[in-house]
Every structure is written in C-alpha cells, then in structure tokens.
N, C-alpha and C positions, 0 to 999 in steps of 0.2 A: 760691863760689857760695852764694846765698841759700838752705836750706831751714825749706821750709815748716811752720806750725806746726802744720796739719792731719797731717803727717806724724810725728808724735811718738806711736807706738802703742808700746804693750808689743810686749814680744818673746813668742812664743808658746813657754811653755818644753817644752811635752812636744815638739816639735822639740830643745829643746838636750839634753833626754834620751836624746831618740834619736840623735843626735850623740855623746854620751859613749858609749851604748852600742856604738854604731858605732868607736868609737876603742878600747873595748876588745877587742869581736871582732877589729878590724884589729891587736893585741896580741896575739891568737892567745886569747881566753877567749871560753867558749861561754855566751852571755847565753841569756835568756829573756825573751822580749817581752810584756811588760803594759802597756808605757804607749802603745799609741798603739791609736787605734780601727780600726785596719783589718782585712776579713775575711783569715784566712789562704788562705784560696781564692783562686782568677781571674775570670774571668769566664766564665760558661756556654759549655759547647763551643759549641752550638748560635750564641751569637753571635761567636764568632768564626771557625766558618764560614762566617757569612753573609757576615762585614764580605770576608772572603778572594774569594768569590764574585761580592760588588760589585764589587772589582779585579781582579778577571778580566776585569768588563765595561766597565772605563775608569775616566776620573778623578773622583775625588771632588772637585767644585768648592765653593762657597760655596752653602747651602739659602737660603730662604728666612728672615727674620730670627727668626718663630715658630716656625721647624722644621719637619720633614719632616711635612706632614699626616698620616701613615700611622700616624708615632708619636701625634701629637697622637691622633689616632683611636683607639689600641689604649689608651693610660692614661687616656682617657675613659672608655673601655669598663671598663677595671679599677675604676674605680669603682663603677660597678653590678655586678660581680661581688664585691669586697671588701665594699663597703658597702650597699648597693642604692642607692646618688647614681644618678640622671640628669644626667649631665652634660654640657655641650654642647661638644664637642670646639672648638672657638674659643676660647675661654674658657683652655686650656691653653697655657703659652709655653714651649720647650722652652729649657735655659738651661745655660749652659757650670758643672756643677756647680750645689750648692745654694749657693754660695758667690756666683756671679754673681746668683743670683735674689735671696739679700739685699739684693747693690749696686742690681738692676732695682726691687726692693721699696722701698728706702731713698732711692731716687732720686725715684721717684714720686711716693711718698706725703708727705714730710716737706718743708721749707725750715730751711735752715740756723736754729740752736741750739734748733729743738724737741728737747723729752725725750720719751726713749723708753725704758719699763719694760721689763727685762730680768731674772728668775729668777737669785737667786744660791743655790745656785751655779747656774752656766749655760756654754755653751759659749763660751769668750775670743773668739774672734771677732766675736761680735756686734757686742760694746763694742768692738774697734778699727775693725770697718768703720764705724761710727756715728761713732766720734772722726774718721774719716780723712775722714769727708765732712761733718764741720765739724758733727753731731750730738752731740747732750746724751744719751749713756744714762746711766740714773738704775738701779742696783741694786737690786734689791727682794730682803733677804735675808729665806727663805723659812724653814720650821720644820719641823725631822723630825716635829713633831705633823702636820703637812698634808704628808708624805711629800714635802719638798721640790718641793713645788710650791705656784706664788702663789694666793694668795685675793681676792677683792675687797678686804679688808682689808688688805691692803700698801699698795694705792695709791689709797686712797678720798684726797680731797681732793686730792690730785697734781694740777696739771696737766701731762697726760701729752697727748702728741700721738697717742700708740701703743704698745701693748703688744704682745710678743713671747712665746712660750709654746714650749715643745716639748716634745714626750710620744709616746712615750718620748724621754727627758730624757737628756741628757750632762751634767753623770757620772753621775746615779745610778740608771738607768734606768726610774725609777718614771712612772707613767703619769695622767693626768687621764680620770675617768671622763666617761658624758655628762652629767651635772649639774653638775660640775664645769668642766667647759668651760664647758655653755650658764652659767654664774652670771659667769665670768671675763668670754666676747663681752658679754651683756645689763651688765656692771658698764662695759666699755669704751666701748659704745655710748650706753649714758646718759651718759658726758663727751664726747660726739662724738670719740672716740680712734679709731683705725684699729687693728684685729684681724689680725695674724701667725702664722700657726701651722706650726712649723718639725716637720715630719713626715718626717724623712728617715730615721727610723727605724722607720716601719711595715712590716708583713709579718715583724717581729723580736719575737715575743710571746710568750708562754709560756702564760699560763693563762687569758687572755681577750683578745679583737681589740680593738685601738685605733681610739681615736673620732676621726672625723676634722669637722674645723671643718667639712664643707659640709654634715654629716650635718645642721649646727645655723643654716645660715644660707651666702647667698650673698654674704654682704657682709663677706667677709675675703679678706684672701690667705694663700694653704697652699703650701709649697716642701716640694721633697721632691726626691730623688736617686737614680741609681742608684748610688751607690755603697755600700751598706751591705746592704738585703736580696738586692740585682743583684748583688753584688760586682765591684763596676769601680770600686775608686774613682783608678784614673789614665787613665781611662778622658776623664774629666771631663763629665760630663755629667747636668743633674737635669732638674727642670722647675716649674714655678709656675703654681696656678691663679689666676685675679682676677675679680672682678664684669665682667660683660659690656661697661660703660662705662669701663672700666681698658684692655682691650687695647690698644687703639690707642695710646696713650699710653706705655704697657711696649714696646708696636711699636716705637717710635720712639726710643725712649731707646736700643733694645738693638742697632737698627739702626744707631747710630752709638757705641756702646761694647763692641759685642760681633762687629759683621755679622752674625753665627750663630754656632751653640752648635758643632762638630767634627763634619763629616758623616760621618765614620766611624765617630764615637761614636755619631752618631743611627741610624745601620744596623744595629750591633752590640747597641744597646738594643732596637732595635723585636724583636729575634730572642731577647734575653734574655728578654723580658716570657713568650716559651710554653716554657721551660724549667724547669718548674713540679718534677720530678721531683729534677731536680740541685740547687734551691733547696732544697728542702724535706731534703733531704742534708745538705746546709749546718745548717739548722736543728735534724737532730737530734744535730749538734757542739754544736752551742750551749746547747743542753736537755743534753747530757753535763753539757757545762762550766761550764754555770749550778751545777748540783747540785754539781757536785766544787768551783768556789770558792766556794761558801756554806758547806759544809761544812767544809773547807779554812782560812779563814781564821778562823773560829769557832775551830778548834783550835790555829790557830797563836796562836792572841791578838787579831786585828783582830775585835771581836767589834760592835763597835757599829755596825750597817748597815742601813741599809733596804733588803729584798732586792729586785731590781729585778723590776721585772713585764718588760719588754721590753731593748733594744740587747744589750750584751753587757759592762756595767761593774758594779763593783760601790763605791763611794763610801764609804771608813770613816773613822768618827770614831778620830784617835792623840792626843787631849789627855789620852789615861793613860799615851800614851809619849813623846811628843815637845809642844815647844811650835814646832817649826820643822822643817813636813814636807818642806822642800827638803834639808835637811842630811839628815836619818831617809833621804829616796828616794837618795839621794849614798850612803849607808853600805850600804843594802841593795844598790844595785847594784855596789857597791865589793866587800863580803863576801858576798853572795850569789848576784851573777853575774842578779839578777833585776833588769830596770827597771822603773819604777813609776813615776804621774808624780803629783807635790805637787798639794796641792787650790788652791797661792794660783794656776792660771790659770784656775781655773771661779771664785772666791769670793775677792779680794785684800782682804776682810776677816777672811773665818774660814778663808780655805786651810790657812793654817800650821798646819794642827789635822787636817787631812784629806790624803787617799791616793784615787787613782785606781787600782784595777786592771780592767784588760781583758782578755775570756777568749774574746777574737777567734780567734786562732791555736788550732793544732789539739790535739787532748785531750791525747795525749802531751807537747806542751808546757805545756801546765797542771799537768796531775798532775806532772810534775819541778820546775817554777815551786813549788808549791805545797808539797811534801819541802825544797826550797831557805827558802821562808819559816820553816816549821815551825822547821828546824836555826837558821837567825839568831837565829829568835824564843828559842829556847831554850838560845842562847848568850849571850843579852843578860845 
C-alpha cells in the first residue's frame, strides 16, 4: 500500500531515548531521567477530585467543540490576573493538548507549501507537523549572542507565511522580553506573516514573568497547555487564543478533526486552574533544581549554557567534547545510568554539538543525576 510523502517526518528521538532508558531499567539498572520534559508530579489533588465527582454524577459525553465555557471563562480570567489582558472568553478554544492547537493553528492559517519560520534550536515537532501537513518550515538558526532566540534579522527578506516563537523556549528555556516580542510581531506583520506564540511554558519562571503576545496585540494566536505548569501532561489537554474573526473557522476545523478536546480532561483542568498552592510547590522543585543544575554541570564540565530564565531545561554547548551528541548521550546513559537527550532534535544542523538536560523530576533525582555526570565527566 501506497504511503504518503506528507508522512515522511523525523522520528522524534528523545522518545528513542527514553525507550533505551526504559530497556535498561527493564535490565534491572536504575536510570535517571533528564531527557524528557515532563513534571515529576501529577496532576493537582484538587483536579482530580473534581474529575472523580463529575463521575459520580454520570457520563462524561462529547462538550461542545470550543470547550466547556466554564474553562474558557476561568483562563480568560487568568489572563487578567497573570497579565492584566482583558480577554474575551470566546476568543479561547480549548484543544486536545498544545499539540492539537498547532494542527488547529497550522490548519487555518497556512495552504499547502507556505514557509513558516521556526527557532533553531526549537521544539522537533513543529517541523514534522508542518512537513505532515504538506508545510515548508524554514529553520531560522538563532545565536547565543540573542540568547537563542530569533530577531528580525533572521528572516528579513523571507518570504515567510508565519512565524512561530516560544518563550520560554525548548531546550534552552531562555525567554523573549517585551521589546523583543513587540519587534519579532511589528517585523512579521510588516511582511503580512501570521504571529505564533507557543507559551506552554508560562507560570515556569524564575526571576521575571513571561510576556505574553496579547499583552502586545490581538492579532496572533498564543497556544498554551496544561501540561507543564498544570502538570497533566497525559492528561492532554491545552488551549489556544485567536483574533476574534478566527473562531469560527478554528470552530470548524476542530469540529470535524478533534469533536472536542477529553471532557474529563476539561473538568480536571477547570479544578487545576485554583490549585495555586500545590503549583507553586511544584515551582519551588524547580527553583531547587534550576540552582543545583547550573551549578552542577558548570562542575561537571558542561559549562557553555545559557541559563534559562523559565521551563525546566538547560541546553549546553559539547563541541569541546564531542562532535556527535547522539553517540556522547548513548555513552552517558550506557556509563552513567543518566539520560540525556542530543540537541540534533531541536537544531538538525548544530544538534550534534549540543545536550538537552531536564530538571523536571524531583531534587533527589537531580542531585544523584548530577554526582553521576560529575563521575563520567571525570573518568573521561
């Protein structure tokens, strides 16, 4: 049987990492998890009490394709509490993860082989759901001088259909201030490009709050998740805001490629959003473990980083140890029992040079992660 050439994506390898690391625990060795983004936590008691108490009251059928109003209603509301936005709860689509709101984004806004500007390094996904829906991403490799994030001056003269941006940023969690935004939308909207801004890592901050595109203009779409500062990420469930003449059109798309987003997931979220106290728990893991892997891999030898202002990764240059960071991440998790995942799935130009680590998981797993690097590094 014929496949299609739209279906020719990269394989997304911190999956095969975690795969290998999975095949050695199943070996009986006790890894330590760097390479994949997810919180070591659950999801707030508070929401899955609720989602248990929805079942109590009956079935959870198909919502509506936008989503439960109630959530739309309360992450409109977090806007004005986050940012001071007025936002108009309509305007919100609720969407099976940030992953479906790409496809509802990607779907919309583009027709087959526009380009679309994407941060390298940047999250692999982008670029295969763009390939998979017969889209041109065009790399835009970015410079630790602008803390790996794009400038106008990446894609002046492009023609670009749309740019895509995320802050805090996968891998390196560094962040776009608001000048630096407003210069990216004002650089995209003078080539009449359509504005992205993939925020599924806000409320993950450390020493200043992240700018969000509506603060700077109503004429983008912003995706965003719960899966990262909610911690639900099998939860699946995000949402995406659009210009008020977008709905309908997102309406429709999602109505016949999604029905709806998991109305259990939409229960479970609406009850995470006032679980402010167990969040912020979470957060001061991450403020631990931000400190201990900066400090941490500075000792061990990974010294070349830009430290991240938000998520929870840290992004280092190894072109003083390796010219091939997939072999380097294979040997560490071979001898050190630590996974870690190669830079070629954010950047398949300069990965081979670069190391994803993640300090998701909880302290105690970092600080042993971290004595494990150290020992490798000083066996080398």
């Amino acid at each position: 049987m014929r496949i299609s050439t739209r279906s020719q994506v990269d394989p997304f390898i911190v999956m095969d990492v975690m795969q290998a690391a999975s095949a050695a625990e199943a070996a009986g060795r006790h890894i330590i998890h760097m390479e994949v983004g997810q919180p070591g936590t659950g999801a707030p008691s508070g929401a899955t009490a609720a989602l248990a108490r929805a079942m109590d009251q009956g079935a959870l059928g198909y919502t509506v394709a936008l989503g439960l109003p109630a959530l739309r209603a309360r992450i409109a509301q977090m806007y004005g509490e986050w940012y001071n936005v007025d936002l108009d709860p309509n305007r919100v689509v609720i969407t099976s993860g940030s992953s479906g709101g790409f496809i509802l984004a990607f779907t919309a806004l583009f027709d087959t082989g526009d380009k679309v500007g994407i941060g390298a390094p940047g999250y692999p996904s982008y670029r295969q759901i763009l390939k998979a829906l017969a889209l041109d991403p065009v790399d835009l490799p970015t410079s630790p001088d602008n803390r790996y994030q794009p400038v106008p001056d990446d894609f002046a003269g492009m023609d670009l259909k749309g740019l895509l941006v995320a802050s805090p940023a996968n891998p390196t969690g560094t962040m776009l201030d608001r000048p630096a935004m407003k210069a990216l939308i004002d650089a995209t909207q003078g080539q009449s490009a359509s504005f992205i801004s993939d925020e599924i890592y806000h409320g993950i901050e450390y020493e200043k709050k992240a700018v969000t595109a509506l603060e700077i203009t109503d004429d983008a779409y912003v995706i965003n998740s719960f899966s990262k500062y909610f911690s639900m990420t099998g939860w699946r469930v995000g949402w995406m805001v659009v210009p008020e003449d977008h709905v309908r059109v997102v309406e429709r798309i999602a109505q016949n490629m999604f029905i709806c987003a998991p109305h259990a997931s939409q229960v479970a979220a609406l009850a995470a959003m006032d679980c402010e106290d167990e969040l912020q728990a979470n957060m001061d893991v991450y403020r631990a473990n931000r400190t201990m892997m900066i400090d941490g891999l500075r000792e061990a030898g990974f010294s070349s980083f830009a430290p991240p202002d938000g998520a929870f990764y840290v992004y280092a240059d190894v072109s003083g140890i390796t010219d091939d960071s997939r072999r380097l991440a294979r040997d560490i998790l071979d001898k050190a029992g630590v996974a870690v995942t190669p830079g070629l799935d954010f950047d398949p130009i300069r990965g081979h040079q670069t190391l994803r680590f993640s300090y998701a998981r909880g302290t105690a797993d970092i600080a042993e992660g971290i004595a494990r690097l150290k020992a490798y590094m000083a066996a080398r």
